[in-house]
SEFIBA-577148 format. One record per residue (C-alpha): residue number from 1; residue in one letter; x negated, y negated, z. Coordinates in nm, 3 decimals, decimal comma, padded with zeros to 5 digits, always signed. Example, Ala and Ser with C-alpha at 12.3 -4.5 7.8 and 13.67 -1.06 7.14 Angstrom:
BEGIN
[1; "A"; [-01,230; +00,450; +00,780]]
[2; "S"; [-01,367; +00,106; +00,714]]
***
This chain:
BEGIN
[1; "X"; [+09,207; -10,053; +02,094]]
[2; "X"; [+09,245; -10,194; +01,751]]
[3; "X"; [+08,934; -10,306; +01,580]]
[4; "X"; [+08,910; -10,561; +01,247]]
[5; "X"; [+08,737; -10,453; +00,915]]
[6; "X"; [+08,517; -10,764; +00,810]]
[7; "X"; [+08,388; -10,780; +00,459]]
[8; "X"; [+08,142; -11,055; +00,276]]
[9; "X"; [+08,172; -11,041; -00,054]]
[10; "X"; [+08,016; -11,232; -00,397]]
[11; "X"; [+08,233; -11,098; -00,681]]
[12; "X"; [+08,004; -11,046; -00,987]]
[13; "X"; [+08,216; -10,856; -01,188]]
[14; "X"; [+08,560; -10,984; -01,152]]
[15; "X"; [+08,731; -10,736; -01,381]]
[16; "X"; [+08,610; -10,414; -01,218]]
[17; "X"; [+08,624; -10,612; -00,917]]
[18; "X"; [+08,993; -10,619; -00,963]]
[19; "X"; [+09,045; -10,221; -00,975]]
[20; "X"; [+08,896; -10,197; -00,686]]
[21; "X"; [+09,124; -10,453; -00,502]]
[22; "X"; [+09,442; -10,300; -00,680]]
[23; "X"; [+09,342; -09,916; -00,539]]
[24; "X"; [+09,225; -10,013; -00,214]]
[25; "X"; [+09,503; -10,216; -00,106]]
[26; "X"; [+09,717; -09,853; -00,051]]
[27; "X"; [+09,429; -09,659; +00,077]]
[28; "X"; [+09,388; -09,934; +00,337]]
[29; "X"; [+09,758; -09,948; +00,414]]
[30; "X"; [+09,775; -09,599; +00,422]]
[31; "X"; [+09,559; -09,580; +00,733]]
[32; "X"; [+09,747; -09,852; +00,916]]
[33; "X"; [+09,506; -10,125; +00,805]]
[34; "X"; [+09,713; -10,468; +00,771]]
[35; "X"; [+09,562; -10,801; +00,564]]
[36; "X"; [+09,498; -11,069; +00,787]]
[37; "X"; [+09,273; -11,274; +00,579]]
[38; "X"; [+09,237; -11,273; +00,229]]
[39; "X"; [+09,034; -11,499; +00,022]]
[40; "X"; [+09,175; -11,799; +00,163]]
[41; "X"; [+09,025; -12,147; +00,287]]
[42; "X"; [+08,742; -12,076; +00,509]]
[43; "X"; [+08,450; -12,284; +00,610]]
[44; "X"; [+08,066; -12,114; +00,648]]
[45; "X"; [+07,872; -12,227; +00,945]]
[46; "X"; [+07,587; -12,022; +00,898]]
[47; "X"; [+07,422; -11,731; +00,753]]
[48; "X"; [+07,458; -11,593; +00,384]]
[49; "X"; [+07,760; -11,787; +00,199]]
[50; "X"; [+07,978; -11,519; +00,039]]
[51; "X"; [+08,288; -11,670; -00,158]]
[52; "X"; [+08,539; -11,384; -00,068]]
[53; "X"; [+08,607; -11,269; +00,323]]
[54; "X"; [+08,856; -11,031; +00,447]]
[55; "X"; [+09,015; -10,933; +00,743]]
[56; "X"; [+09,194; -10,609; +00,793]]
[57; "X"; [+09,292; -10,503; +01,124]]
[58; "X"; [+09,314; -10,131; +01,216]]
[59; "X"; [+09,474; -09,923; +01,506]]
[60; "X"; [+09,151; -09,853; +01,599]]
[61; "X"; [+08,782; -09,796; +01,481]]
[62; "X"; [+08,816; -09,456; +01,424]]
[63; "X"; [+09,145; -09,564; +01,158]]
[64; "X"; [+08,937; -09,814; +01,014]]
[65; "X"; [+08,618; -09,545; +00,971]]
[66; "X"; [+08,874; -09,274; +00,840]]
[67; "X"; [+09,014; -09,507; +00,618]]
[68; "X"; [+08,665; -09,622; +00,468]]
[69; "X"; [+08,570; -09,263; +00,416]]
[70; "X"; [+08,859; -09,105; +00,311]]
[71; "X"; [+08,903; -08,973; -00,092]]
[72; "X"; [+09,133; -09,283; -00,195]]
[73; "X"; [+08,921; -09,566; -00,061]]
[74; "X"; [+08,624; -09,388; -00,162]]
[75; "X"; [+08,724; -09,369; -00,495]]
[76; "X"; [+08,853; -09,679; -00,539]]
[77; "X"; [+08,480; -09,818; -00,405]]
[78; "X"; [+08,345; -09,700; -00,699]]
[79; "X"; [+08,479; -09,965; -00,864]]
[80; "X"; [+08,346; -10,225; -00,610]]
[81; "X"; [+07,963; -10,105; -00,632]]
[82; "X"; [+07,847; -10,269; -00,921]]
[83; "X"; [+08,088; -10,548; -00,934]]
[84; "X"; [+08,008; -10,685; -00,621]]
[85; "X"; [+07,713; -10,772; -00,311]]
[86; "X"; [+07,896; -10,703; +00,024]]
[87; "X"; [+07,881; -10,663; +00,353]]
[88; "X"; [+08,115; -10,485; +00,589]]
[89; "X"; [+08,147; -10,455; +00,974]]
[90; "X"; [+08,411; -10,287; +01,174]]
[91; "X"; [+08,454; -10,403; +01,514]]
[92; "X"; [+08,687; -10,300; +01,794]]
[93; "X"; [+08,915; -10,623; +01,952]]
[94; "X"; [+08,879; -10,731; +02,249]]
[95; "X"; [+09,201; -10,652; +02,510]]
[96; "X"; [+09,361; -11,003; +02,543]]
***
């Protein structure tokens, strides 16, 4: 089953911010992770208001958990722990 990679993000360092986007992009595609929502329109109904969301869906949870642990995305999360507050989920999709 495929699952989707949710992150909540407030940016607070937009420069180191960016090398993180620019590395992880490849690591993500690399494990078969494709961008379904990037920092576009959104609207928050409740909870904690983060101004950048992102949806990445997977093959499966266990892509999306070997992906978020492997050495490229690792490394390029280096870049994203001081620059940003964020919150990520991976959940598995629900058979249609």
């Amino acid at each position: 089953m495929s699952a989707l990679w949710i992150t909540h993000v407030e940016v607070t360092d937009p420069d180191s911010y960016a090398l993180y986007a620019q590395a992880a992009g490849p690591a993500i595609a690399a494990h078969g992770g494709v961008f379904l929502h990037r920092s576009g329109p959104y609207v928050q109904l409740e909870g904690r208001e983060r101004k950048r969301n992102v949806v990445v869906r997977f093959p499966s949870v266990e892509a999306a958990v070997t992906c978020y642990n492997s050495d490229e995305y690792q490394a390029a999360l280096v870049h994203a722990k001081h620059s940003s507050d964020r919150d990520l989920v991976v959940v598995e999709e629900l058979e249609n």
